[in-house]
C-alpha positions as CSV (number, residue, x, y, z in Angstrom):
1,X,0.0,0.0,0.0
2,X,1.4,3.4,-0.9
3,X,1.5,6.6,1.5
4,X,0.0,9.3,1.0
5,X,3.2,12.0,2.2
6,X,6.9,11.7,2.3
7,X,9.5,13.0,4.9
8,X,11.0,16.3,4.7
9,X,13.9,14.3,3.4
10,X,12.1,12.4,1.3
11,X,10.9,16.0,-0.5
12,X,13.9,17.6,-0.5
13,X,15.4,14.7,-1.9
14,X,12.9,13.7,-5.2
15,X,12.6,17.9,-5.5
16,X,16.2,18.1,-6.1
17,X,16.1,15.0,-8.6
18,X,12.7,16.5,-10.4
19,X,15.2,19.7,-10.6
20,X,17.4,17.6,-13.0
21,X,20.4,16.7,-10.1
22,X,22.2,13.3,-10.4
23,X,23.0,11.3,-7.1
24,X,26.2,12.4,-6.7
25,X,24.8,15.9,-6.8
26,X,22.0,15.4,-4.3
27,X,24.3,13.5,-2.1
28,X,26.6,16.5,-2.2
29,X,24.1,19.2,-1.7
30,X,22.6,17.4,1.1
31,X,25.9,15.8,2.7
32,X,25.4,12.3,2.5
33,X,26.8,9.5,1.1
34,X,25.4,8.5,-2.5
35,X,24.1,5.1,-1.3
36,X,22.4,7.5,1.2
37,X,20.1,9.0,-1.3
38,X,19.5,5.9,-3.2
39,X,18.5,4.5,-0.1
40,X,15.9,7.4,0.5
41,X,15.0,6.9,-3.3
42,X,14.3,3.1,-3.0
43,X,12.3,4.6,0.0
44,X,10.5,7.2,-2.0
45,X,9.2,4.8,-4.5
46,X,7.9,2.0,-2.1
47,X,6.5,4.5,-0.2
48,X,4.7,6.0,-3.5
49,X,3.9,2.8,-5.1
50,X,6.1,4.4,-8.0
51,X,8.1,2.1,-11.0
52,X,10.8,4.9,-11.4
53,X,11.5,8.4,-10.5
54,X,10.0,9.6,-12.7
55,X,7.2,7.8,-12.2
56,X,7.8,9.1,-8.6
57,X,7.8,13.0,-9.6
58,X,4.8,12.0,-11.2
59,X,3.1,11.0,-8.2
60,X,4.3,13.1,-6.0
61,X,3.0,16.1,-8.2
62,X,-0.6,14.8,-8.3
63,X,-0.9,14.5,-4.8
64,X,0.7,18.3,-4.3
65,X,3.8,16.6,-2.4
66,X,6.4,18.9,-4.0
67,X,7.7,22.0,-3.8
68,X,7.0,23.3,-7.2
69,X,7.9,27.3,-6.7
70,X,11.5,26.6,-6.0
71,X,13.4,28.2,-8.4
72,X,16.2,25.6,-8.6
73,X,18.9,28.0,-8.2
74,X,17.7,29.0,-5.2
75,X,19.1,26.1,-3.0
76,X,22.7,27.7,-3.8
77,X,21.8,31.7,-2.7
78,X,23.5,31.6,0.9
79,X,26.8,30.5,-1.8
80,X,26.3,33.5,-4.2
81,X,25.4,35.7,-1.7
82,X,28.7,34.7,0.5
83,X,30.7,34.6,-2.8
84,X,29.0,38.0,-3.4
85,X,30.5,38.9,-0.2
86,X,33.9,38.6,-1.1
87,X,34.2,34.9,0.5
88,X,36.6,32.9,-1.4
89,X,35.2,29.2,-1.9
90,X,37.4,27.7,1.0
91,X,35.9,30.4,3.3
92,X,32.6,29.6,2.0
93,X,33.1,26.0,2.9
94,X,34.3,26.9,6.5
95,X,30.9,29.3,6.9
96,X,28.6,26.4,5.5
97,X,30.7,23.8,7.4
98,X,30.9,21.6,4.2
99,X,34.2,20.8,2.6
100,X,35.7,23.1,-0.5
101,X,34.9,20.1,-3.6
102,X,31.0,20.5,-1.9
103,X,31.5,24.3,-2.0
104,X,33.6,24.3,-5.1
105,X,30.6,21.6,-6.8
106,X,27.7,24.1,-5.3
107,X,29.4,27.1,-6.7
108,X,29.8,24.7,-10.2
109,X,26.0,23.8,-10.0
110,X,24.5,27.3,-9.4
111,X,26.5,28.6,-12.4
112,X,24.6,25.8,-14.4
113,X,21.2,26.0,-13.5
114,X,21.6,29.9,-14.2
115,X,23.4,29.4,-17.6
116,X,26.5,31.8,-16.2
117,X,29.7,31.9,-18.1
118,X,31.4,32.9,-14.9
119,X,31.1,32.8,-10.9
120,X,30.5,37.0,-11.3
121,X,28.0,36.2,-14.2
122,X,25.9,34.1,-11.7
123,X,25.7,36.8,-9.4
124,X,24.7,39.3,-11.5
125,X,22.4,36.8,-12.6
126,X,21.0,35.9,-9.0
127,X,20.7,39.7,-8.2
128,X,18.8,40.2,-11.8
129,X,16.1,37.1,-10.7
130,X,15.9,38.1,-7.4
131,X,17.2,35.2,-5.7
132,X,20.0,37.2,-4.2
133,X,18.9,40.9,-3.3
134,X,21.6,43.4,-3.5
135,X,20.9,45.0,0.0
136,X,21.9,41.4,1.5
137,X,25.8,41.9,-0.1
138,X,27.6,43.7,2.7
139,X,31.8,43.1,2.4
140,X,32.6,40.1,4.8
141,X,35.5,40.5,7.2
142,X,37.9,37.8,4.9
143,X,40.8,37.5,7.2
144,X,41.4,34.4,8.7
């Protein structure tokens, strides 16, 4: 029998693959372990009575279980905004607590989803959308 809601893990996980992130990509937004999220997927689709994940998406959107206003850049604005900042990524990694691949892959995915040629081109591109507002970039004492 299939359930009729899924864990805030659960939707933050099948919300980032209905965004178009692999695995590795969830699993490195999140912190995890790949096996992790594959575990939660396996999860997601026994709980949803789902074939696939995309059958899983599916689902999940009929019965209004997704998040389907979030802009997918907008899981990376705290990293534009501290880049914005003047944060280099290894200082970004400290703030975040994550390691500076995770930052450095964040940094990479942001760029993506907004179609930026450079780090600067995603923040202009982020302050343009709204997603980072420029009253939020104040200089960030850098020293270590």
């Amino acid at each position: 029998m299939s359930r009729t809601h899924l864990s805030p893990r659960q939707r933050q996980v099948l919300t980032r693959i209905a965004h178009g992130a692999t695995y590795r990509q969830v699993a490195t937004e999140l912190g995890v372990k790949e096996a992790t999220v594959r575990g939660h997927v396996h999860r997601i689709l026994t709980d949803l009575g789902a074939n696939s994940s995309a059958h899983a998406i599916h689902i999940a959107h009929q019965r209004g279980l997704l998040d389907t206003t979030e802009r997918p850049a907008a899981r990376y604005a705290t990293e534009l905004l501290l880049t914005a900042q003047g944060l280099t990524a290894e200082q970004v990694a400290d703030r975040l607590g994550i390691t500076r691949g995770a930052a450095d892959d964040r940094l990479r995915q942001a760029r993506r989803l907004l179609r930026a040629r450079t780090i600067a081109h995603a923040i202009a591109l982020a302050i343009r959308s709204g997603l980072v507002h420029p009253d939020q970039i104040t200089e960030q004492d850098t020293a270590a």
